[in-house]
N, C-alpha and C positions, 0 to 999 in steps of 0.2 A: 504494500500500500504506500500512498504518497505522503507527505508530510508538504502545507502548503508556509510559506511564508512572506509576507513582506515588509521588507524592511524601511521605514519610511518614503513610502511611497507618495507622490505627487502630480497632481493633476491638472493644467489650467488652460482656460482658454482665453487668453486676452487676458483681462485685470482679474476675472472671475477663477475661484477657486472651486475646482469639482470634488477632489479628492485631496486632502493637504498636510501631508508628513504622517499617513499611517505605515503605523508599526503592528503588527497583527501575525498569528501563528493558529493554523489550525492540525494540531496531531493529525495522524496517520490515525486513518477509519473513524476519525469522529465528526460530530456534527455541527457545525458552527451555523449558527444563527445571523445576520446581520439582518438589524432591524431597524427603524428610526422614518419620520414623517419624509412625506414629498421634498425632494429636493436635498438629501441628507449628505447625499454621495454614493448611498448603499448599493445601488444598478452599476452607477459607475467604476465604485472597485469591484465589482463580481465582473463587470467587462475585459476590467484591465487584469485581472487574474485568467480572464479566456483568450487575452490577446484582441480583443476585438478590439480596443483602445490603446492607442501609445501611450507610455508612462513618460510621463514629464521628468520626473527623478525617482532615485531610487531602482530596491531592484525588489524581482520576483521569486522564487525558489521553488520548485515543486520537485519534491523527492531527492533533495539536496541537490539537483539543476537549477542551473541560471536559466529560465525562461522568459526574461525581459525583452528580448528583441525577437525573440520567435515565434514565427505563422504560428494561429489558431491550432492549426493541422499538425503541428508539430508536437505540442506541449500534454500530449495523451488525457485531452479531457473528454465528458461528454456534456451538454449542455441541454435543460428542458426550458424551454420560455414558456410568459405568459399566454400567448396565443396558439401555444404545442407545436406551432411551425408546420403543420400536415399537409400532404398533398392532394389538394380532393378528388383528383384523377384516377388516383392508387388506391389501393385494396391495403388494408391492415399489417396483411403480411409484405405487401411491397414498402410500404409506408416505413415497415419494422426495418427492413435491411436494406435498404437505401445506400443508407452510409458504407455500409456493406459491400453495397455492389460497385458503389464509386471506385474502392479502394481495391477492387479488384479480387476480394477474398473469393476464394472457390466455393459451385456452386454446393457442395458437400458440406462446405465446414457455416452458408448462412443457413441452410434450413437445420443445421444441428440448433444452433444459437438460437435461431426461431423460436422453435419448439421447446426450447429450455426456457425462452422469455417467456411464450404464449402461456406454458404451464405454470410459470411461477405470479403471473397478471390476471390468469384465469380468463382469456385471450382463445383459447384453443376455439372453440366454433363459431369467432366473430374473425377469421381469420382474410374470408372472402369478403366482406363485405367494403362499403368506402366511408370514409367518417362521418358523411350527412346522415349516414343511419344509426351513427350511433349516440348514445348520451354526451354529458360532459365528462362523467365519471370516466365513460368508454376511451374517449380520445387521450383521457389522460395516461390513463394506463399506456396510451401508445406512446405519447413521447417519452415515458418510462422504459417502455420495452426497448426502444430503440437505443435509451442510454444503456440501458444492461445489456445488450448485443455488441456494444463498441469494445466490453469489457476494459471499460476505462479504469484504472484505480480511483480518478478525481469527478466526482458529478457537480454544476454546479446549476442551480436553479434560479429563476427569478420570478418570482410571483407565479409558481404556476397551477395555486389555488382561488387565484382572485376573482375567474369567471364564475366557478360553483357556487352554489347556493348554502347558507348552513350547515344545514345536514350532511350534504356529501361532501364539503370540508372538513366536516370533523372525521366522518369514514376516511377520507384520500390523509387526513395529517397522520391516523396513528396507519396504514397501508405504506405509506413513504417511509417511516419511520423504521417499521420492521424490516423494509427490504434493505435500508441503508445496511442496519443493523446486522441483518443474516449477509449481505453482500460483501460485507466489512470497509466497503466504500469511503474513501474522504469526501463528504460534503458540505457545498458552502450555499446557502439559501438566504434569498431573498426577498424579507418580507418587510409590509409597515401593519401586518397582523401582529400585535405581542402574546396572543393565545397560540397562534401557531410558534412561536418563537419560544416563548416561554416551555410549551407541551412537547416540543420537539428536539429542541438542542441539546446538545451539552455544554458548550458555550455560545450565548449573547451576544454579539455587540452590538449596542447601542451606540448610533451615529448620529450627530446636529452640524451641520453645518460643514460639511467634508470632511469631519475629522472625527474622532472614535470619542464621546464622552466617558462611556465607560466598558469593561467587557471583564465578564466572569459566566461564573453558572448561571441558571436561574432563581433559584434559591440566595446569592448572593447581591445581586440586583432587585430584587425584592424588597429583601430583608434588610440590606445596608448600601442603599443608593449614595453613590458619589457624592451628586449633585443637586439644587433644585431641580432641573432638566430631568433629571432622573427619575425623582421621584413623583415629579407631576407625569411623565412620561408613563411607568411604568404601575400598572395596575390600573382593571375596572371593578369599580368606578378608581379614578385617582386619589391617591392620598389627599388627606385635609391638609392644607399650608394655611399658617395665621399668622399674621406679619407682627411685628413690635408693638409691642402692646395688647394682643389679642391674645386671649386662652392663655395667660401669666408669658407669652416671648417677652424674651428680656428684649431691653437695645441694641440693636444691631443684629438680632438673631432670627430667624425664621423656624415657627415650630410645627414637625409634619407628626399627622397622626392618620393610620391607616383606619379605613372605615367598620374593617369587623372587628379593632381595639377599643372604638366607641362606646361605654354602657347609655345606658339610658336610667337615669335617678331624678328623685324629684325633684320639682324645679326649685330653687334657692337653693339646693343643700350645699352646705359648706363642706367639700370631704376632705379631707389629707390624709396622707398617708399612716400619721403615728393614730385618726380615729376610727379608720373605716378599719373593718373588716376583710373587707374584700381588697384592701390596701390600693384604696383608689387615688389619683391627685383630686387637688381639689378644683369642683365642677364650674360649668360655664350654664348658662343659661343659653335656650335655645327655642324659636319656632319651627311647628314642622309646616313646611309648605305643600308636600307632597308625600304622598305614598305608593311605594312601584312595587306590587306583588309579583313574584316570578315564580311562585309556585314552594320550590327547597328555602328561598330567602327572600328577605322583604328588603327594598331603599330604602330610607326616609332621607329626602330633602330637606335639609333645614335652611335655617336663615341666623345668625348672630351678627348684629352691625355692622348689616351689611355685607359679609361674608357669606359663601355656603357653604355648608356643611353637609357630608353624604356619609350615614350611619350604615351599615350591614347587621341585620337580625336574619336570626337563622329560623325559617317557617315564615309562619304567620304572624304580624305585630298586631295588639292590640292598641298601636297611636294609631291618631287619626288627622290629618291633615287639618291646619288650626290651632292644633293643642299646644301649649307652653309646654317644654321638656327642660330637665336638666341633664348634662352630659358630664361623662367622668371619663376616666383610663390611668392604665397602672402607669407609674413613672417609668418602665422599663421600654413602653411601647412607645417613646417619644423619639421622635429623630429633632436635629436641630444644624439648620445650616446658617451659614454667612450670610445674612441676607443682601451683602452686597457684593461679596466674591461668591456666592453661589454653593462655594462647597460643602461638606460635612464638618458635623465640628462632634469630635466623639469626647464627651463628656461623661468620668467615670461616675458610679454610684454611689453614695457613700456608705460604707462598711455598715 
């Protein structure tokens, strides 16, 4: 398998920066995520890792090769797009081995590969057919099957759950996932989904602005975001941010609390830590403006001067849109960053 890396890479066109001194490393057979809103960079270094794009600086690595100045065609990858790229002239199994037949492999060794793909896509009696007949789920599996036939070590993806509907994205995230996994494949994927990012990687990264804000697990982006970016970025609903002044932020501090750390207690109670029980901080006052029933969990919408507020209860709540609420959370569940340099500020507990 491949090991991918770049070592401050550089992208620009004109005064504009696409991509701007990443540094990034994706082990051999794992799955890296790149994630981050329109316009982040994220397409653009999954290009420039395919060769479709020249690197302004910096270099490339794949499998301890220099792959910076080398053809597409050269650098042993296979690539799925958003669009699946299919031929709608071609039959499924033409569609599959294409690449195939370009490259001249004999006709023995693509129908072995076929048939190895079709059976692992579940592919085998959609073999004749041409892609208008088939679903979205159908086509994807084809630009799948076509990457498993190149037997590339390196796949790299870009958006190619974004035309599906819910349901069969959630089908096609954990279906990708397993074949990376049994195929032992490096892959590098590109999404501005963070539920497929999150449910599918082993590492993250989180990109703003051509550059990598932050990159770990998912578990570690989560739980201990970099940045504000971060952590308004990461998780639905978003964490709660309260500027200076608000829910005890000191000066200069900005204080995050995730939505299923929120309790809900009466409204005025005073808690702190050395009274409560439940060794809560002490509470904020809050309206709820809304209630979003989803069935396993309820939203509550709030409002605090002016701020909102987005609580997670598990089931069913008994608030009701209106009502005055007070809110609490354990001191442990508190993030706190710079509210003017943006970053983390890890503040220990005291003994």
């Amino acid at each position: 398998m491949s090991q991918i890396v770049l070592d401050h890479v550089s992208k620009r066109w004109s005064a504009a920066a696409g991509v701007d001194d990443i540094c990034l490393q994706a082990e051999s057979g794992s799955f890296v995520a790149l994630l981050g809103p329109s316009g982040c960079g994220k397409s653009t270094t999954l290009r420039l890792i395919a060769g479709l794009e020249q690197v302004g600086s910096g270099q490339i690595l794949i499998g301890n090769k220099d792959v910076t100045q080398l053809a597409p065609a050269r650098r042993g990858i296979a690539m799925v797009f958003q669009s699946y790229a299919l031929f709608p002239h071609l039959t499924v199994a033409e569609n599959i081995v294409f690449g195939l037949s370009v490259r001249g492999v004999p006709k023995a060794e693509r129908k072995k590969r076929l048939l190895d793909a079709a059976t692992l896509l579940g592919l085998e009696t959609l073999l004749d057919r041409k892609p208008a007949q088939l679903s979205g789920g159908q086509r994807q599996r084809i630009a799948l099957g076509r990457a498993i036939v190149a037997q590339a070590d390196v796949c790299l993806m870009d958006e190619p759950l974004s035309n599906l509907d819910a349901q069969l994205r959630q089908q096609m995230r954990s279906e990708i996932r397993a074949l990376q996994q049994r195929l032992g494949m490096t892959m590098v994927y590109v999404t501005h989904d963070q539920t497929e990012a999150m449910t599918m990687a082993d590492k993250v990264v989180l990109m703003r602005g051509g550059r990598i804000e932050q990159q770990g697990t998912p578990a570690e982006l989560y739980e201990r975001p970099a940045t504000l970016f971060a952590a308004a970025f990461i998780g639905a609903p978003a964490m709660n941010l309260f500027a200076s002044g608000q829910a005890g932020a000191q000066q200069g501090v900005t204080l995050g609390v995730r939505p299923e750390h929120l309790r809900v207690v009466a409204p005025g109670t005073g808690l702190s830590a050395a009274s409560s029980a439940a060794s809560l901080s002490a509470g904020l006052s809050a309206r709820v403006e809304a209630v979003e029933y989803l069935g396993a969990e309820s939203m509550l919408v709030c409002s605090h001067n002016g701020a909102r507020i987005v609580v997670r209860q598990a089931g069913r709540t008994t608030v009701s849109a209106g009502d005055n609420i007070g809110l609490a959370w354990q001191p442990g569940d508190e993030h706190r960053f710079d509210s003017a340099a943006g970053h983390r500020i890890d503040v220990p507990l005291a003994a």
